[in-house]
C-alpha atoms as one frame of an Amber mdcrd trajectory, in Angstrom:
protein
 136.794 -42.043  89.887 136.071 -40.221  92.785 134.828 -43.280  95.157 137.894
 -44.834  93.853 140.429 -42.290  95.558 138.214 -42.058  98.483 138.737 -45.795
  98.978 142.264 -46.000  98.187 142.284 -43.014 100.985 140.890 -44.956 103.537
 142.510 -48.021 102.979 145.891 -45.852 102.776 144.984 -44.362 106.676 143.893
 -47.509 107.713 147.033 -49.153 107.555 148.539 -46.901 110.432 145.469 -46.486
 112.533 144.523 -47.927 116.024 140.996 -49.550 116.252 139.288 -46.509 117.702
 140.698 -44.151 114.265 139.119 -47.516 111.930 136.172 -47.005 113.627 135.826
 -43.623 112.988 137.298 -43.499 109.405 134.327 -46.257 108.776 131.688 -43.924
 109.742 132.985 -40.687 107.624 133.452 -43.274 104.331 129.802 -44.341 105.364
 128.729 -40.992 104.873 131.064 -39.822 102.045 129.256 -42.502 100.286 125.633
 -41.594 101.280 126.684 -37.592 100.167 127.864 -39.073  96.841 124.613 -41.024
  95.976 122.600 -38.136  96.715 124.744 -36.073  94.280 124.111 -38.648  91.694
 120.473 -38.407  92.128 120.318 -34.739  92.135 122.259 -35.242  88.807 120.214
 -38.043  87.167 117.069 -35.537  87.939 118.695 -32.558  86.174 119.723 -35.008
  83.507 116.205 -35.950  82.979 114.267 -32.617  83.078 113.606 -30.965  79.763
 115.915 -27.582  79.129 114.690 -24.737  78.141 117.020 -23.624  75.310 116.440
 -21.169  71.728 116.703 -24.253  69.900 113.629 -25.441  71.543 111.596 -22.661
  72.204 112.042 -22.329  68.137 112.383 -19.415  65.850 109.658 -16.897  65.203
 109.146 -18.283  61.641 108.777 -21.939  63.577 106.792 -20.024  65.964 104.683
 -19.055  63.083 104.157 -21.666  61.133 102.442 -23.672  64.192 100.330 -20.678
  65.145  99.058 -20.743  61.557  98.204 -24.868  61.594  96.829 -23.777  64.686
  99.256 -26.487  67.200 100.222 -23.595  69.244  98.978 -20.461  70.557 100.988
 -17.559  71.644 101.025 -16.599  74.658 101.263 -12.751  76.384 104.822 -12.468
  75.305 105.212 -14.118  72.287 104.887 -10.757  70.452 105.682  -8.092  72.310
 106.341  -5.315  69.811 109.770  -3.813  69.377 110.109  -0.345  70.426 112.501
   2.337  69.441 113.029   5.661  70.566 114.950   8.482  68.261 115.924  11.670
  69.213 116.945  14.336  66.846 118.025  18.380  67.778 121.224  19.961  67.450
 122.254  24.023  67.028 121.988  26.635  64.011 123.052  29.520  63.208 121.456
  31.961  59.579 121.747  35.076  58.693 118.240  36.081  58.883 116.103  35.792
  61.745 113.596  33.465  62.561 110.639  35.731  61.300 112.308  36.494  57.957
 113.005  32.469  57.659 109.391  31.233  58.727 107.760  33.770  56.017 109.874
  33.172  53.141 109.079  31.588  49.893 109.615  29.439  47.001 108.071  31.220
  44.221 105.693  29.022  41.977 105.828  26.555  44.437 105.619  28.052  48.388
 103.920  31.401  48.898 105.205  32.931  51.805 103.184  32.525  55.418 102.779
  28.641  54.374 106.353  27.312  54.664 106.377  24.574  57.382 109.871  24.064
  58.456 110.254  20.892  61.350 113.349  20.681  61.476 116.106  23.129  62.401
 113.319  26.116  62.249 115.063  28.680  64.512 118.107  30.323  65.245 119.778
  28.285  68.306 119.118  25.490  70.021 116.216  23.495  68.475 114.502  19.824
  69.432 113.118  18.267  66.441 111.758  15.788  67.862 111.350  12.460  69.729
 110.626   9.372  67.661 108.633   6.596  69.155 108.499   3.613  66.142 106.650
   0.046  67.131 106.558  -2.666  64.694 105.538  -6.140  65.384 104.648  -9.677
  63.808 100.814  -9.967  64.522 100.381 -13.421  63.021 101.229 -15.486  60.211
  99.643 -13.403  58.322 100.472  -9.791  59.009 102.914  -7.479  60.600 102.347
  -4.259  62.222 103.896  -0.737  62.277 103.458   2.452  63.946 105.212   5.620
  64.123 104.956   8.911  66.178 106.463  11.937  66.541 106.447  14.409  69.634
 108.047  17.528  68.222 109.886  20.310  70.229 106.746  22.171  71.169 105.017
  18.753  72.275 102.918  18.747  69.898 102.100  14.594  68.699 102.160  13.517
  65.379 100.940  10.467  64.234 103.683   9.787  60.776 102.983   6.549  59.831
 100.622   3.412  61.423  99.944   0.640  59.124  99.657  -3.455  58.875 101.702
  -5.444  55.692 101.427  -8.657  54.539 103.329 -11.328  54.861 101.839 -14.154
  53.341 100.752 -13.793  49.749 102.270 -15.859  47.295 103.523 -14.929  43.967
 105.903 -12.623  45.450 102.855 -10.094  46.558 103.460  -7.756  49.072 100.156
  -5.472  50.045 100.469  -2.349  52.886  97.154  -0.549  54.231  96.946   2.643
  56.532  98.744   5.835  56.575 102.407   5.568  55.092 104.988   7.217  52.800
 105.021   6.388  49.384 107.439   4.847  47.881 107.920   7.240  45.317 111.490
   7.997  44.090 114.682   7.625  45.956 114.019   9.028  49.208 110.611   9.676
  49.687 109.841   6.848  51.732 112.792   7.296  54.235 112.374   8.983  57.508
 114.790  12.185  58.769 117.106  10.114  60.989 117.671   8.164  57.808 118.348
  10.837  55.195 121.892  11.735  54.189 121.371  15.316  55.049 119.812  17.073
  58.164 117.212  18.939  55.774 114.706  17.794  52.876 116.174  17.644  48.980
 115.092  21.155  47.707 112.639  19.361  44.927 110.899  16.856  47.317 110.348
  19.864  49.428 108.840  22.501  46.853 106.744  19.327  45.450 105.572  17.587
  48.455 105.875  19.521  51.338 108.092  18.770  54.326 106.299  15.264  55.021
 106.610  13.817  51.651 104.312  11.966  49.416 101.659   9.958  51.084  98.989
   9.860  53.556  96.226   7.107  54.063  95.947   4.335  51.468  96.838   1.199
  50.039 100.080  -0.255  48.155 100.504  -3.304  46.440 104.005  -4.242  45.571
 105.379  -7.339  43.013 109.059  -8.690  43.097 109.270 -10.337  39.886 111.444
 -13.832  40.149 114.585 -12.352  37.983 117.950 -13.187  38.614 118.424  -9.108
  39.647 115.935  -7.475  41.910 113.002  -5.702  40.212 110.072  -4.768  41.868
 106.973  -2.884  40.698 104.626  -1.193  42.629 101.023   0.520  42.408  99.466
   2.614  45.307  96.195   5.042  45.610  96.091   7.838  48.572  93.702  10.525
  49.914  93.983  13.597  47.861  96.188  16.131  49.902  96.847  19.641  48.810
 100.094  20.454  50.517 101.062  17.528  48.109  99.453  19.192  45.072  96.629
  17.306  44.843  92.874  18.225  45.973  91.957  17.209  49.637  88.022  17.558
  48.596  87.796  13.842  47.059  88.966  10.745  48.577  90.992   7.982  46.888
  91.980  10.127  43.983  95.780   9.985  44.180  97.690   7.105  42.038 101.130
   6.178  42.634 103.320   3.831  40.586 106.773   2.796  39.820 109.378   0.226
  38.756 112.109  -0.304  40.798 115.826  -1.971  40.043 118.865  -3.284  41.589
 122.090  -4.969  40.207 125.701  -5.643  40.707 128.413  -4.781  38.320 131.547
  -6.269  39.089 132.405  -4.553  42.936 129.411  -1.744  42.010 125.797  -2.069
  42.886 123.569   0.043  40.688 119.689   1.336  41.800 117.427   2.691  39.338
 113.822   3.989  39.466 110.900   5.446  37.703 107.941   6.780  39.731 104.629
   8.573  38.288 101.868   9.973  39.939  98.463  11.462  39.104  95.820  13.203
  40.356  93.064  15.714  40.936  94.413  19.183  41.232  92.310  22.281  43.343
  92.412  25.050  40.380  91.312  28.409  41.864  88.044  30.406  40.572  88.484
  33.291  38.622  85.462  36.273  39.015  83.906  38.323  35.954  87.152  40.493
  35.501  89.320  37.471  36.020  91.144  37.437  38.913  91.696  34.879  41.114
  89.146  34.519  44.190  90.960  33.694  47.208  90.447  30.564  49.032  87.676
  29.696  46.507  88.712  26.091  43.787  87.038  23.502  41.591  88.380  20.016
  41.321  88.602  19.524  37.774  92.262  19.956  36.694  95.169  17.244  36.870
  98.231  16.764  38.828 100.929  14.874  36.857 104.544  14.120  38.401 106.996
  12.259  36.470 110.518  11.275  38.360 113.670   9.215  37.948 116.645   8.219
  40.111 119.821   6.825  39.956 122.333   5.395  42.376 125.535   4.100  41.796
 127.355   2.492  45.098 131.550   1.947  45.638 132.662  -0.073  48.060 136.219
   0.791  49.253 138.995  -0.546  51.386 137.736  -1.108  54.841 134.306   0.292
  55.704 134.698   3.032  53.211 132.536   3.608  50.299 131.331   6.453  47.481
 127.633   7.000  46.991 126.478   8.977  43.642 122.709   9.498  44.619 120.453
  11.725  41.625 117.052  12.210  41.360 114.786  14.228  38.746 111.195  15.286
  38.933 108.914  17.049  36.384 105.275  18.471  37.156 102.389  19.317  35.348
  99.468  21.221  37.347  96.260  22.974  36.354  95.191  26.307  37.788  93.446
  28.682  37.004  94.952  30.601  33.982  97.280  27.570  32.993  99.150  24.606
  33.032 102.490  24.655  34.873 105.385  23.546  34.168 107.696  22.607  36.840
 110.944  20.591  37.563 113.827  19.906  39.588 116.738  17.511  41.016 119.226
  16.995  43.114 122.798  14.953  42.832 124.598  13.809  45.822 128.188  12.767
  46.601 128.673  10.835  49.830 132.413   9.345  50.718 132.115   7.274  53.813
 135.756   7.298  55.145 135.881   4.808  57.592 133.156   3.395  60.240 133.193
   6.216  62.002 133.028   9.275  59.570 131.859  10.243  56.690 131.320  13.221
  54.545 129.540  14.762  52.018 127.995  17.503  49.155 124.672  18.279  47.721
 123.304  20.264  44.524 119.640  21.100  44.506 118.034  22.879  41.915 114.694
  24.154  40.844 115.306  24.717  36.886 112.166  24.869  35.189 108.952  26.954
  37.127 106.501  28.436  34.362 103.809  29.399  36.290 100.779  32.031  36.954
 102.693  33.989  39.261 106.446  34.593  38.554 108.240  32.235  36.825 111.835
  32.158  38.730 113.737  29.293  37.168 116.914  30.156  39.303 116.753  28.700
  42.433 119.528  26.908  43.587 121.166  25.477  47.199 124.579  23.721  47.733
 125.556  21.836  50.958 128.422  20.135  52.576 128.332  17.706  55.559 130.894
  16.087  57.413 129.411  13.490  59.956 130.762  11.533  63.336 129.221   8.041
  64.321 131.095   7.027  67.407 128.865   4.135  67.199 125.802   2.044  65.106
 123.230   4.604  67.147 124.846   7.616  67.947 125.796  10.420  65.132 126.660
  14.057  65.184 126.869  15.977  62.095 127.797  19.556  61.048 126.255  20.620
  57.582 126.551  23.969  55.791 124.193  25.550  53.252 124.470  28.300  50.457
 120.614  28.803  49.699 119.485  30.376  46.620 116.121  29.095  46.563 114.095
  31.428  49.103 112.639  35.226  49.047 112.134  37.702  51.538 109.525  39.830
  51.226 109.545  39.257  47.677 113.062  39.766  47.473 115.459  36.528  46.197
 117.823  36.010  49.549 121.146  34.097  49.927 120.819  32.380  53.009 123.848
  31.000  54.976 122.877  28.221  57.326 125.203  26.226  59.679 123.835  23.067
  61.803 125.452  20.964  64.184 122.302  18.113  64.667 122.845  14.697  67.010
 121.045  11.519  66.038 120.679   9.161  68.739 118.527   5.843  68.367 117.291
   3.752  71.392 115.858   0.262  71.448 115.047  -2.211  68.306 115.398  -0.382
  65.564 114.895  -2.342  61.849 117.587  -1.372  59.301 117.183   1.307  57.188
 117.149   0.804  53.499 120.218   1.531  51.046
């Protein structure tokens, strides 16, 4: 098209010009028409080359599947890992100092001097922490994960690093390293991703401010039902602050059945969870009493639990959230058995995309044990949250404590936190 308006150009000005002009005009079509076969060259060459698009480069499951038959090896950056970066800190406010807060107790289940608070631990401003989480695909056969934690004082914390499977057939899933169990509701879940800036009041007095886990194994079966149900075994390291004795290895099991369906616009989750265990019962001298610091291995750990979930969508982004959980405990020490139990229920109403809002009941309502049995010990919260985006949130959360003493005394403790959440990098979605 375009030699043919060139040439209808020149013929058009040569109508109406002298010799000399014709000569001239010959010699600029002459090289209009070299410039225009070069172009077409240039063209034909790009035409030809091979492009370098997503479709070809292929997906990482393509990517996979040829490393496996072994047609294609990865190179440098294949796999680079994706890396995330959390940060977590905010501002609070109690009625008791910091002193009074670090040394108080949950009878029959904290003594005082051992409470380990991360999170929110003084009056003020506080920096919980900064996250660093990598996770990768290592090969067909395995992915990767690790997770750190540099808390306020700098200290680094190694929370989770393990490998997972990703390969087995019969819908076989297998973990190995150091991870949270999957005990429960919320066990497993990370602070950034709990509904409330501080640990459910029974998870706490049961398993310590890290949760249930440690180094071990998991092996996990989805069964091939129409709804999802999935069953899971694991075995950890003994670990005290967990209940369990740290003097033998591998002495920890964890199992539990876990369920998911959809009734009409609902979704329902359910759960059962059991785990045993060796339990550190203290020596008693000739007259009895206890000897400090001094245990024998030979009594049991036994914690039953069960959770519920019921899920509401609503117009828009909005939704209701009725999260419960129960545990009950049986431990030996050294005069007896105890007897403990607690739960929480949980009311979330996410208004729109950007806020949400919330209230908690945690109690402690059975504690027979040695010491003082205190079966009152309560705490009610209330949250009202701001996400002005996917990775950012700021939220304000109230609590009326009931559950701690101070210097043996029981204490009502007003807290008020105002904590930001901000999340940096790839970052894998955090289960419902």
């Amino acid at each position: 098209m375009m030699k043919k308006s060139l040439l209808w150009l020149a013929c058009t000005c040569a109508l109406f010009a002298s010799d000399t002009e014709l000569e001239q005009l010959k010699k600029q079509m002459a090289q209009l028409q070299q410039q225009l076969s070069e172009m077409q060259k240039h063209i034909q060459t790009l035409e030809s080359a091979p492009s370098v698009t997503v479709s070809d480069t292929g997906s990482d499951e393509e990517m996979l599947e040829k490393m496996a038959s072994k047609s294609e090896k990865p190179s440098v950056t294949t796999l680079l890992p994706d890396i995330a970066l959390i940060l977590n800190g905010g501002y609070t406010s109690r009625n008791v100092t910091n002193t009074q807060y670090t040394n108080a107790s949950i009878p029959g289940f904290v003594n005082s001097g051992d409470m380990e608070i991360p999170f929110n631990s003084k009056n003020g401003f506080n920096l919980n922490y900064a996250e660093v989480a990598m996770s990768s695909t290592v090969d067909p056969y395995f992915d990767a994960n690790a997770i750190f934690h540099i808390h306020g004082d700098g200290t680094l914390e190694v929370e989770e690093a393990f490998f997972s499977t990703r390969a087995l057939d019969y819908g076989l899933r297998a973990k190995v390293g150091k991870f949270k169990s999957a005990f429960g509701r919320v066990n497993e879940k990370h602070h950034h991703a709990w509904n409330f800036e501080d640990q459910e009041l029974v998870n706490n007095a049961l398993f310590g401010p890290d949760g249930l886990g440690g180094e071990g194994a998991q092996l996990q079966w989805v069964a091939p039902t129409p709804f999802y149900l999935m069953a899971g075994i694991e075995l950890f390291n003994g670990n005290q602050k967990q209940g369990f004795s740290g003097k033998e290895s591998a002495t920890t099991a964890v199992s539990y059945l876990k369920t998911s369906t959809d009734v009409g616009n609902a979704t329902l989750l359910g759960g059962i969870s059991y785990a045993q265990g060796n339990s550190e019962v203290q020596n008693l001298n000739s007259t009895g009493d206890i000897i400090p610091d001094s245990f024998t291995s030979y009594g049991k750990t036994k914690i039953y639990g069960a959770d519920f979930t019921l899920e509401y969508p609503l117009e828009g982004y909005g939704s209701l959230i009725w999260q419960n959980e129960l545990m009950y405990r049986t431990k030996d020490v050294a005069t007896m058995t105890q007897k403990q139990a607690g739960y929480y229920s949980e009311l979330l109403y996410r208004i729109d995309e950007n806020w949400a809002t919330g209230i908690r009941y945690d109690e402690l309502y059975k504690n027979q044990n040695e010491i003082l049995s205190v079966n009152d010990l309560h705490r009610t919260s209330v949250k009202l949250e701001y996400k002005p985006f996917e990775f950012s949130r700021f939220r304000l959360q109230y609590n009326q404590d009931h559950s701690r003493y101070i210097d043996d005394q029981a204490k009502t403790i007003h807290e008020l936190m105002l904590n930001y959440t901000l999340e940096l990098g790839a970052h894998g979605a955090h289960a419902f």
